[in-house]
MARZA-5000 format. One line per 3 residues: their letters; for each residue y negated, z negated, x of N, C-alpha, C. Coordinates in steps of 0.001 Angstrom, whole numbers, plus 524288, in hexadecimal, padded with zeros to 5 digits. Layout:
N
a) Y:Z:X:Y:Z:X:Y:Z:X; ...
***
This chain:
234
xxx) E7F38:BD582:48CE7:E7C60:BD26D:4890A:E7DEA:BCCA9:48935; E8315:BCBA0:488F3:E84EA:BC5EE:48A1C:E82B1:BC2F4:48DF2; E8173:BC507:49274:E7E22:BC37C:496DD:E78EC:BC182:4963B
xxx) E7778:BC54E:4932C:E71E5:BC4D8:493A3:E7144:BC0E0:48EB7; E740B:BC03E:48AF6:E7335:BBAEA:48813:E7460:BB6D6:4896C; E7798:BB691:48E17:E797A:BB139:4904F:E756D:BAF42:49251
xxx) E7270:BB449:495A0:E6C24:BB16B:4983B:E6935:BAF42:49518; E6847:BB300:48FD9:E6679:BB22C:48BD6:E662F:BABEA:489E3; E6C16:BAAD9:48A50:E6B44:BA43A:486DD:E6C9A:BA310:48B62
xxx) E6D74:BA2C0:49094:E6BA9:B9DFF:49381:E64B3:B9E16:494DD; E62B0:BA06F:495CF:E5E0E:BA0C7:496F7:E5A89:B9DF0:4926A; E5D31:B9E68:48D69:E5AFF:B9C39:488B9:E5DCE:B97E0:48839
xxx) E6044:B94D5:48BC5:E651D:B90D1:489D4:E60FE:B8B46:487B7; E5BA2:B8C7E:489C2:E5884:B868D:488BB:E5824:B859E:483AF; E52E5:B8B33:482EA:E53EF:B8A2D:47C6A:E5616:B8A23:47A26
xxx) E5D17:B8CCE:47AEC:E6197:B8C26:478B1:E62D6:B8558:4761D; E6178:B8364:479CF:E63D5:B7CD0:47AB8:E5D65:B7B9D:47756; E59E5:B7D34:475EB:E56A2:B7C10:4725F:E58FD:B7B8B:46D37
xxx) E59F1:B8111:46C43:E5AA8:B82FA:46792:E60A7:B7FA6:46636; E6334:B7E7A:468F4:E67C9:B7E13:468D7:E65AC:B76C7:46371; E63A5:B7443:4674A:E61B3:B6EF9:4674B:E5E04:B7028:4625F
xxx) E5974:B72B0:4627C:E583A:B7466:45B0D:E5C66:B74A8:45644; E606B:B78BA:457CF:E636E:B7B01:453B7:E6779:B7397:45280; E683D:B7049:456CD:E6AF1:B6B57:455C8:E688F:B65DB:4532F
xxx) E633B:B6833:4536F:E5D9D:B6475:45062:E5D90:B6794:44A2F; E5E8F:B6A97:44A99:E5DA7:B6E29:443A6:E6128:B6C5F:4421B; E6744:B6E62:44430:E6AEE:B6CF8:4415A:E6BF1:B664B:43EDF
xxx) E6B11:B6414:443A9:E6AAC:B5F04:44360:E65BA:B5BD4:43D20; E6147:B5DE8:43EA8:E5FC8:B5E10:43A55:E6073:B5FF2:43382; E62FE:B636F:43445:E63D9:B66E9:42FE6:E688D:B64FC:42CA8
xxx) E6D22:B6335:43136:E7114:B6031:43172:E71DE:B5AD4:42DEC; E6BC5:B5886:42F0D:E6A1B:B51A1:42F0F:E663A:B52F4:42855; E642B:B56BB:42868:E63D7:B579B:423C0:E65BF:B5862:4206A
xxx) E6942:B5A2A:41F97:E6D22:B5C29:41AF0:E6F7D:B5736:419E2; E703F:B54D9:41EDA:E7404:B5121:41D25:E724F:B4C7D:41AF5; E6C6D:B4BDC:41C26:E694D:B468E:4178D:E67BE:B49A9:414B1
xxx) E667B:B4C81:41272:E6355:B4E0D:40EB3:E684D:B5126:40A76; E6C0A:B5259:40C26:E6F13:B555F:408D7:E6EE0:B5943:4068B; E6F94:B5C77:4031A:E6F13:B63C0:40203:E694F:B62A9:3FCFE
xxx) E66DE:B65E8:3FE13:E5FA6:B6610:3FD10:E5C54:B69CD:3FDDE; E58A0:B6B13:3FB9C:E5653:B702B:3FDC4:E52D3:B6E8E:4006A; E50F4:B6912:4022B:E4E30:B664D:40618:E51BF:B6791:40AA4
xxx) E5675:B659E:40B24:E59B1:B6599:40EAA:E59A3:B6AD7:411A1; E5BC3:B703A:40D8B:E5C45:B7501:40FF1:E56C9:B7706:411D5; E535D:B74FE:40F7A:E4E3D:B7679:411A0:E4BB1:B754E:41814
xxx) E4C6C:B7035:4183E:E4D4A:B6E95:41DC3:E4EAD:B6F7C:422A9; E55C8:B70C5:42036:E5B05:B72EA:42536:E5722:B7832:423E5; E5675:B7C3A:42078:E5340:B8253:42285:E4F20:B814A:42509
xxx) E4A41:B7D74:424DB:E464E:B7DFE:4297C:E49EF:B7C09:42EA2; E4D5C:B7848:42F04:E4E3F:B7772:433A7:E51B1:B7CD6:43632; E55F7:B7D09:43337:E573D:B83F5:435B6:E519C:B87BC:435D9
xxx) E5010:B88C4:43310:E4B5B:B8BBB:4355F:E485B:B8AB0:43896; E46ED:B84DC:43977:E45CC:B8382:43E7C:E48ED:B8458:4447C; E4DF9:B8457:4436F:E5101:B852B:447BD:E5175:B8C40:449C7
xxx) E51E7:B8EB7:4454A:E4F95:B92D1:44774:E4A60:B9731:448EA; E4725:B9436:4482F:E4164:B943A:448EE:E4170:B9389:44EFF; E43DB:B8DCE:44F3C:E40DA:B8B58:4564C:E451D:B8EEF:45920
xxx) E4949:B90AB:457C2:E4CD2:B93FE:45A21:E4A69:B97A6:45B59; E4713:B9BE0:45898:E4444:BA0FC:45A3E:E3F5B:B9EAF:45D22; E3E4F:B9B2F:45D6E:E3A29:B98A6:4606E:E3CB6:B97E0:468AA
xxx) E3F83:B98DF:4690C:E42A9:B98EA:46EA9:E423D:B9E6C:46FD0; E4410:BA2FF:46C7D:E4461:BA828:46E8F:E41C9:BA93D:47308; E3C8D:BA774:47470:E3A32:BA8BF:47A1E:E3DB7:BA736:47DA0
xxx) E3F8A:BA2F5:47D67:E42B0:BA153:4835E:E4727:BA2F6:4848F; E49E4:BA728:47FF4:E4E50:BAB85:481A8:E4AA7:BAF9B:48741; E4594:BB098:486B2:E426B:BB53F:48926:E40FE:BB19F:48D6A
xxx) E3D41:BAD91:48E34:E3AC5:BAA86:492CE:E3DA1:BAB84:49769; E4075:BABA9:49945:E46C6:BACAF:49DCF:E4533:BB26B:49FF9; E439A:BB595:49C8A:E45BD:BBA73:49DF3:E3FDC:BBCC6:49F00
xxx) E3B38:BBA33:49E50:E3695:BBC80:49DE1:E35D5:BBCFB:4A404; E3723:BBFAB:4A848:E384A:BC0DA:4AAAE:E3781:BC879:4AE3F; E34C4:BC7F3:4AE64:E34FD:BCF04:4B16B:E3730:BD1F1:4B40A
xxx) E3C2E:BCDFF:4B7CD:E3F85:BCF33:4B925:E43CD:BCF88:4B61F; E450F:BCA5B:4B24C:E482C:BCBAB:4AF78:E47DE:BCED8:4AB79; E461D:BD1BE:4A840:E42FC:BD4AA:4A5F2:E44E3:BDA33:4A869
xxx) E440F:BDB30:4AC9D:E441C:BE060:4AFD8:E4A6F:BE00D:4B12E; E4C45:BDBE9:4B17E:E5194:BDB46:4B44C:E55EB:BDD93:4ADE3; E5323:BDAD7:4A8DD:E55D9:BDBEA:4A42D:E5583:BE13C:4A4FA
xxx) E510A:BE390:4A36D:E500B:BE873:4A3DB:E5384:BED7A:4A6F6; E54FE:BED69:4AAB5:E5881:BEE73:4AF46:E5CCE:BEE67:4AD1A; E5FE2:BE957:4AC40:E64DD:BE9DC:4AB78:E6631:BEE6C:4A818
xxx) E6DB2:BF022:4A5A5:E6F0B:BF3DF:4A42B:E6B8B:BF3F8:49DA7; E6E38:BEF55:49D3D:E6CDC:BEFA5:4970E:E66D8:BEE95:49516; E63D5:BEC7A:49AB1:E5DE2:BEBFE:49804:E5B85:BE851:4954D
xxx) E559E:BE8AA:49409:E5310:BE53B:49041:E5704:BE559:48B64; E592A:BE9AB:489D4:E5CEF:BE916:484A8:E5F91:BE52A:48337; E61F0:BE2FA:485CE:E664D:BDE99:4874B:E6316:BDA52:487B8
xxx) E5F5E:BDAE8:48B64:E5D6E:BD531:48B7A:E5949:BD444:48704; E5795:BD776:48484:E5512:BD5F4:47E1D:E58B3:BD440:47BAA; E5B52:BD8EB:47AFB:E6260:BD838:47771:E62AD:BD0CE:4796F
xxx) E6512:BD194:47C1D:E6718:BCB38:47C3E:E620A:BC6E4:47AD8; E5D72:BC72B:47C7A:E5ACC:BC34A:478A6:E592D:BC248:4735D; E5B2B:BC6AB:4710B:E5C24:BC682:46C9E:E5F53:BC644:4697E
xxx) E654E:BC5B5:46BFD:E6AB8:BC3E2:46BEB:E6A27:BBD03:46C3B; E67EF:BBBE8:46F28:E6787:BB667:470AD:E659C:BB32E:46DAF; E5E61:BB5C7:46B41:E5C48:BB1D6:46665:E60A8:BB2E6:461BB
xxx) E617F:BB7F3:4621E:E6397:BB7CA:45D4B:E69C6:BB36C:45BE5; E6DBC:BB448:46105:E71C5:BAF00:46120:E7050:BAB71:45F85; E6A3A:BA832:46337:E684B:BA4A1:46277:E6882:BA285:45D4E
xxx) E64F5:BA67A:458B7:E65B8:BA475:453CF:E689E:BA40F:4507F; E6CB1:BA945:4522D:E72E7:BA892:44EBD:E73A4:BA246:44FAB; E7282:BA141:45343:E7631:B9B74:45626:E72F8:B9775:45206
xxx) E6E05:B9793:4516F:E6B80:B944E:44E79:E6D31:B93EF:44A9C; E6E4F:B981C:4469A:E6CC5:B98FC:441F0:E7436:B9748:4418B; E7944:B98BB:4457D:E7CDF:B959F:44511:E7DC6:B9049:444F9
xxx) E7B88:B8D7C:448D9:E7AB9:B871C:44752:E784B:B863A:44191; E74CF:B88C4:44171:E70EA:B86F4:43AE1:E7643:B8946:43795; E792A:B8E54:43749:E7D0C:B8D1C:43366:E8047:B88CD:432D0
xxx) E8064:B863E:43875:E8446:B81D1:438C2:E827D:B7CD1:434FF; E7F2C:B7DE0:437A3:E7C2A:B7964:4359D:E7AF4:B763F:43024; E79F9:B7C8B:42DCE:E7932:B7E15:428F4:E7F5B:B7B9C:42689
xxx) E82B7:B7E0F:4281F:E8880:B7D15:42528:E8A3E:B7696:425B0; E89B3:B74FB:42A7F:E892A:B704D:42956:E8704:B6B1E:4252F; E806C:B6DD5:4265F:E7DE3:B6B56:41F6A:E80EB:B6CFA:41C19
xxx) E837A:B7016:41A2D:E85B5:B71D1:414EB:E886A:B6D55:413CB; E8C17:B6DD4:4180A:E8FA7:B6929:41866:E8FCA:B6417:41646; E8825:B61D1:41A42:E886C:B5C73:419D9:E8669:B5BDC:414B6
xxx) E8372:B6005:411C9:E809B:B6378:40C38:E8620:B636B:40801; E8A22:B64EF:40961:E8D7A:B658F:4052C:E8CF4:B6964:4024D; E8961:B6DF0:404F9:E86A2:B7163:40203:E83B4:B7711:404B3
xxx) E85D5:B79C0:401F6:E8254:B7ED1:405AE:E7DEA:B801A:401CC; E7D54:B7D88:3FE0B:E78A8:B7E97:3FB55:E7350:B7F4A:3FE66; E7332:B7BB8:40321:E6F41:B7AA7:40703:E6EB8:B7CDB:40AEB
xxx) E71F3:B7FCE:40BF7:E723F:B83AD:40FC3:E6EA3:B86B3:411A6; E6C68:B8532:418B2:E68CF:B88E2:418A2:E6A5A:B8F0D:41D02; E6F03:B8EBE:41B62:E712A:B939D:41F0A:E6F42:B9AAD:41CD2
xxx) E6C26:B9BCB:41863:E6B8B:B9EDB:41652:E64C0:BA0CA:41915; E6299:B9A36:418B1:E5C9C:B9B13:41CD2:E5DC6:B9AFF:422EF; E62B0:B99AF:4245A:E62BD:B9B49:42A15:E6389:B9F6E:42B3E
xxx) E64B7:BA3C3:42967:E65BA:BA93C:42A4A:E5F8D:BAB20:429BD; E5B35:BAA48:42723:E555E:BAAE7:42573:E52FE:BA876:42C73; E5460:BA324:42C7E:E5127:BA19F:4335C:E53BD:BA39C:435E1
xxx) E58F1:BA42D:4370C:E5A1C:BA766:43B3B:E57B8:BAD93:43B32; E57F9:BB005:4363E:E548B:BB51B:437DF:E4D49:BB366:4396A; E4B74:BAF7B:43800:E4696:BAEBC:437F6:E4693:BAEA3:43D7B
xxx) E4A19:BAAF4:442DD:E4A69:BAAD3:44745:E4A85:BAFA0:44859; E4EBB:BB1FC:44648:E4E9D:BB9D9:448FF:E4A7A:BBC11:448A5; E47A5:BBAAA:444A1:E4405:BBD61:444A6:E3FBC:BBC3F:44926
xxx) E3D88:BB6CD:44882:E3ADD:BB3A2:44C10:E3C08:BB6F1:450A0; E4090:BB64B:453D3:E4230:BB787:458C7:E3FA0:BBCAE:458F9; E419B:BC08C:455C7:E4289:BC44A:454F1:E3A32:BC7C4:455D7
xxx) E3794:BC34A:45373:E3273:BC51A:45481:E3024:BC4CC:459AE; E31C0:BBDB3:45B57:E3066:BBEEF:45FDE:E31A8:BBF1B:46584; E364F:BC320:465B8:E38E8:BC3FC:469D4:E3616:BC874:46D96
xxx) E35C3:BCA81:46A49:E3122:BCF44:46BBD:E2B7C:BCDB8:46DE1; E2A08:BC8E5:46EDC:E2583:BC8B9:46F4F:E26CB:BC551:47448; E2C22:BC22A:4735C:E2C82:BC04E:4797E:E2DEE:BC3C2:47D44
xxx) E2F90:BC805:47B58:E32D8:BCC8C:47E35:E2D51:BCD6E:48142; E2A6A:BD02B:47E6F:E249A:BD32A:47E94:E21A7:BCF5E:48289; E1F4C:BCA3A:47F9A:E1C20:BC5F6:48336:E1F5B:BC132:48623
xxx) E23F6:BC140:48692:E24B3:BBBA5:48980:E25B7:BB72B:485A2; E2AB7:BB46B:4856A:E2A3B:BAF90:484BB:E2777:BAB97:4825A; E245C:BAB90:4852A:E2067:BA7E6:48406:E1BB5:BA97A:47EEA
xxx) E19D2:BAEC6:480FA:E1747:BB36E:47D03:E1837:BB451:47783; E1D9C:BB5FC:47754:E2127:BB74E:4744E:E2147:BB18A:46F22; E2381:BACDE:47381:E25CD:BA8A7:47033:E211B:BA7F6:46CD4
xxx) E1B63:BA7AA:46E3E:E16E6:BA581:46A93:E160A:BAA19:46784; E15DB:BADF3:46888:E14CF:BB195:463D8:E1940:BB13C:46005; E1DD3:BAE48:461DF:E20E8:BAD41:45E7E:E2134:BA9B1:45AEB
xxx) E1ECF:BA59F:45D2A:E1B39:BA097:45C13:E1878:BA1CF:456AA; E150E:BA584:45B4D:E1016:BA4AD:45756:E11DE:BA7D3:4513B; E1487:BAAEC:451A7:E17B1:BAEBE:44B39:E186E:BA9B2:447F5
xxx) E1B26:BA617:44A1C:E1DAF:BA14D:44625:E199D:B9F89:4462F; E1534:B9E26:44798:E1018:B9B28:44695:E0E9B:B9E6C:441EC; E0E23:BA319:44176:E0A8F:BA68A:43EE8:E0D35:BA6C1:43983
xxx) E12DE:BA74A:43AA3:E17BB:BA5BE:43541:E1607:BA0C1:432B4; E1536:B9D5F:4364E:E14D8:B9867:4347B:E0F0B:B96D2:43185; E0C9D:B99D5:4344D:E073D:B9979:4301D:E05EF:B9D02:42B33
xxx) E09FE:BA09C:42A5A:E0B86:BA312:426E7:E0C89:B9FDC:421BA; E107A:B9DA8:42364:E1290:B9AE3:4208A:E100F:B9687:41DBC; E0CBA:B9399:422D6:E0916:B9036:41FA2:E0560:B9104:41B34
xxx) E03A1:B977D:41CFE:E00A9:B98D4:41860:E015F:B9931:413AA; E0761:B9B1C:413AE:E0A34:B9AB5:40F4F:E07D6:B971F:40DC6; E0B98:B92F4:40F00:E0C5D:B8C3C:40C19:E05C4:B8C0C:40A6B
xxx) E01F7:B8D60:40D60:DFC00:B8D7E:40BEB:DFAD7:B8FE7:4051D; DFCA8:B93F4:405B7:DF939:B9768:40187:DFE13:B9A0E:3FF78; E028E:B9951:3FFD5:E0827:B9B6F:3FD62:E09CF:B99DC:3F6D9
xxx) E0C28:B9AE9:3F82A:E1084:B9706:3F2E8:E1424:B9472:3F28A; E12B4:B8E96:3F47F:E15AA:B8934:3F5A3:E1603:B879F:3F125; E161E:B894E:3EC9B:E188D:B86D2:3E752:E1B83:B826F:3E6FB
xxx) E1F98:B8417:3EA95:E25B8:B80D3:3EB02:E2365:B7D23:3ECC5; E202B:B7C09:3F13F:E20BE:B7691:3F2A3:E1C7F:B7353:3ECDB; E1C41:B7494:3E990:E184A:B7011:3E582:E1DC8:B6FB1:3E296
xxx) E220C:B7199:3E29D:E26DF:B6F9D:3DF0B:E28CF:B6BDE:3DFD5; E28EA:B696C:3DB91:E2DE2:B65C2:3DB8D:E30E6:B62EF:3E0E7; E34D7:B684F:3E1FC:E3920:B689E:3E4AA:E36FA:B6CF6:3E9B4
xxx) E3374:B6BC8:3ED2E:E3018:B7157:3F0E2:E3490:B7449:3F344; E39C0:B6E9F:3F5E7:E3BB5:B7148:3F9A5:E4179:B757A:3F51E; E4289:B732C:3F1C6:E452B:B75BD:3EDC4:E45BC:B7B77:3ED76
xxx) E3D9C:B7C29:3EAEE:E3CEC:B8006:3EA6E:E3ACA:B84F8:3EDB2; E3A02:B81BD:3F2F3:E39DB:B8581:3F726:E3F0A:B87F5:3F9FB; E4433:B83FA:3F843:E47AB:B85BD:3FA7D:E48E3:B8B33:3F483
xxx) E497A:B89AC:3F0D9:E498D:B8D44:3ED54:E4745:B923F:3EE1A; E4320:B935B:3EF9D:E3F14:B9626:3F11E:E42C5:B99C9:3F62D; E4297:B9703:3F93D:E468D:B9838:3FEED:E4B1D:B9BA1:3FC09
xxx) E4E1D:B9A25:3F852:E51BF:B9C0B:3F732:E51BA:B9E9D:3F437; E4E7C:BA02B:3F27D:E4C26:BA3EF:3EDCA:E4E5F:BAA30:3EE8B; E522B:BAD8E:3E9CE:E52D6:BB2A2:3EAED:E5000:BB52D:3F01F
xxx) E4B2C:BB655:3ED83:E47CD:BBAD5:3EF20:E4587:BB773:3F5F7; E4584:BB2DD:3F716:E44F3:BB0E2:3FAD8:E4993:BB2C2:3FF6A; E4E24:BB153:3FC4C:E52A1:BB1D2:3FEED:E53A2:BB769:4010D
xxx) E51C6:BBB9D:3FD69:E5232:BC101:3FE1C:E50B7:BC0D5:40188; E4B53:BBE88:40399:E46EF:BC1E7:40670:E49BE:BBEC3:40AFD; E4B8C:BBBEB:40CD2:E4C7A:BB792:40F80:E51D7:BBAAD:41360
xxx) E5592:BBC61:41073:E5AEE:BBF69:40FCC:E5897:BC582:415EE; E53E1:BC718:414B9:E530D:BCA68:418A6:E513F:BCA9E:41D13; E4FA1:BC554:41D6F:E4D6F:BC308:4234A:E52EE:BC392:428B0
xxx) E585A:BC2B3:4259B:E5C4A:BC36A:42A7A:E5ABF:BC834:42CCB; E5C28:BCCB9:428DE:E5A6A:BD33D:42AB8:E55BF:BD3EA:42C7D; E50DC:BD176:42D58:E4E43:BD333:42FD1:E4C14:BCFC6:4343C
xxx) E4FD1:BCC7D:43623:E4F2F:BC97A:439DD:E52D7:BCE45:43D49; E577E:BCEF3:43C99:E5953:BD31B:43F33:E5728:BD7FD:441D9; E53C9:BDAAB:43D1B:E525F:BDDB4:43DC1:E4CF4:BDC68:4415B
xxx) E4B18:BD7BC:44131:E47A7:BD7F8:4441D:E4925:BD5C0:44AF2; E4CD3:BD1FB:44969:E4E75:BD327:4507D:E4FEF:BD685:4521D; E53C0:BD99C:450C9:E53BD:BE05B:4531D:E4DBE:BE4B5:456C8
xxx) E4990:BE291:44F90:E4532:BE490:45359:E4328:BE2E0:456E3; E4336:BDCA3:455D5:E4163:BDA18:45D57:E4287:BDC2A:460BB; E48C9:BDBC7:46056:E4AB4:BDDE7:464E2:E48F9:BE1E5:4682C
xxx) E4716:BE6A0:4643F:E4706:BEBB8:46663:E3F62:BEB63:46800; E3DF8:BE833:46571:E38E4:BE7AF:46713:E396E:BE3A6:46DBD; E3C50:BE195:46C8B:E3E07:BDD78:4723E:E3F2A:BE0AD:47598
xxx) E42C8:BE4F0:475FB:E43B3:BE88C:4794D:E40E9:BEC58:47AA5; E3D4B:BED57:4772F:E3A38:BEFE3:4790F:E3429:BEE29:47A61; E33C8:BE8C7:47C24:E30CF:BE4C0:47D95:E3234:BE337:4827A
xxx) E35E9:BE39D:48488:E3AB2:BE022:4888D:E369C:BE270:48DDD; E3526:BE6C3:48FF2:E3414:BE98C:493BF:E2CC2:BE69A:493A2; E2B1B:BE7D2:48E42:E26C9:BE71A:48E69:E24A5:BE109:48F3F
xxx) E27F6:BDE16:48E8B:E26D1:BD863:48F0A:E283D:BD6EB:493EA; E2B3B:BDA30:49790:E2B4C:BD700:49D32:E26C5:BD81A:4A0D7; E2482:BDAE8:49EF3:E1F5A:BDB82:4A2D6:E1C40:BD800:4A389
xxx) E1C5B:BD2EF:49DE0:E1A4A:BCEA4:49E81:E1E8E:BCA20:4A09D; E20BD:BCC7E:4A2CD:E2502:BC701:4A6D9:E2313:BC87A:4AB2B; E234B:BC32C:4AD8B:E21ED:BC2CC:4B426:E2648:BC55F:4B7E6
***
């Protein structure tokens, strides 16, 4: 297994040095915020889209762990070895998943730092980084299976296109929903209020467990995809 993740992140070392260079633009930002603006629910509102932004464009790379390997020889050659497609699913899903521990470790850093320059953990957005990092698991977690199944390229836009379809979701909301909060007073106040709300928080509290539970099932849907998707490699 050690092996096969070493290929793993060199073969991925580009977007590595992407992501690497994102996660030093967030922080940097998030960083530069706290520190003019000072502890605020403008402020914490901000550093959470930009961490959620950082792990958003992060599950946005997952294809180029697979591009390398789309391959028919290699494919047949995994296949062969002792341990099999097992191992080599197993490890790409060892790999995103490092990947985002690693993220979601800088963003704690990051995070503790503002406190710092904050004087304050009142602002703290380390409670919503545990929420995007499962949102990434999940992300990954949907469409791994479809790059497994179609390719790369296939895969990445139907992956695409889910967050398009989320995203117009959402707009509808804001359309025909209940945007109350923003005619207040105080919008960003009471949206962070809102955010932090019991019964919000509850519902919020179960997204770790079923980000889990749902990469597990990728997996086993990935593995049992692995055979059927090399027929479309050259």
């Amino acid at each position: 297994m050690s092996g096969l993740l070493y290929k793993n992140f060199f073969l991925y070392r580009i977007e590595l040095i992407v992501i690497g260079v994102l996660q030093i633009i967030c922080s940097f930002t998030v960083i530069l915020n706290s520190a003019q603006t000072g502890g605020s629910e403008e402020t914490m509102l901000l550093n959470m889209i930009v961490h959620f932004s950082m792990f958003f464009l992060t599950s946005l790379f997952d294809s180029g762990l697979f591009a390398n390997d789309e391959k028919r020889v290699a494919t047949c050659f995994a296949i062969s070895t002792p341990k099999g497609a097992k191992s080599q699913i197993q490890s790409k899903y060892y790999t995103l998943l490092i990947v985002n521990l690693a993220v979601l470790f800088f963003c704690f850093v990051t995070d503790v730092i503002c406190c710092v320059i904050m004087d304050s953990v009142l602002y703290s957005c380390a409670s919503f980084m545990i929420i995007f990092f499962s949102f990434s698991i999940i992300l990954t977690a949907f469409g791994v299976p479809f790059i497994i199944r179609f390719g790369s390229n296939n895969g990445g836009n139907i992956k695409i296109s889910t967050v398009g379809v989320l995203i117009l979701l959402i707009g509808i909301y804001l359309l025909f929903g209940d945007i109350s909060f923003f005619m207040a007073d105080d919008p960003v106040a009471e949206l962070m209020k809102l955010l932090t709300a019991e019964n919000v928080m509850l519902v919020l509290s179960f997204i770790p467990y079923a980000a889990i539970i749902l990469y597990y099932i990728s997996y086993r849907i990935s593995l049992a995809l692995y055979r059927k998707g090399a027929e479309n490699y050259d």
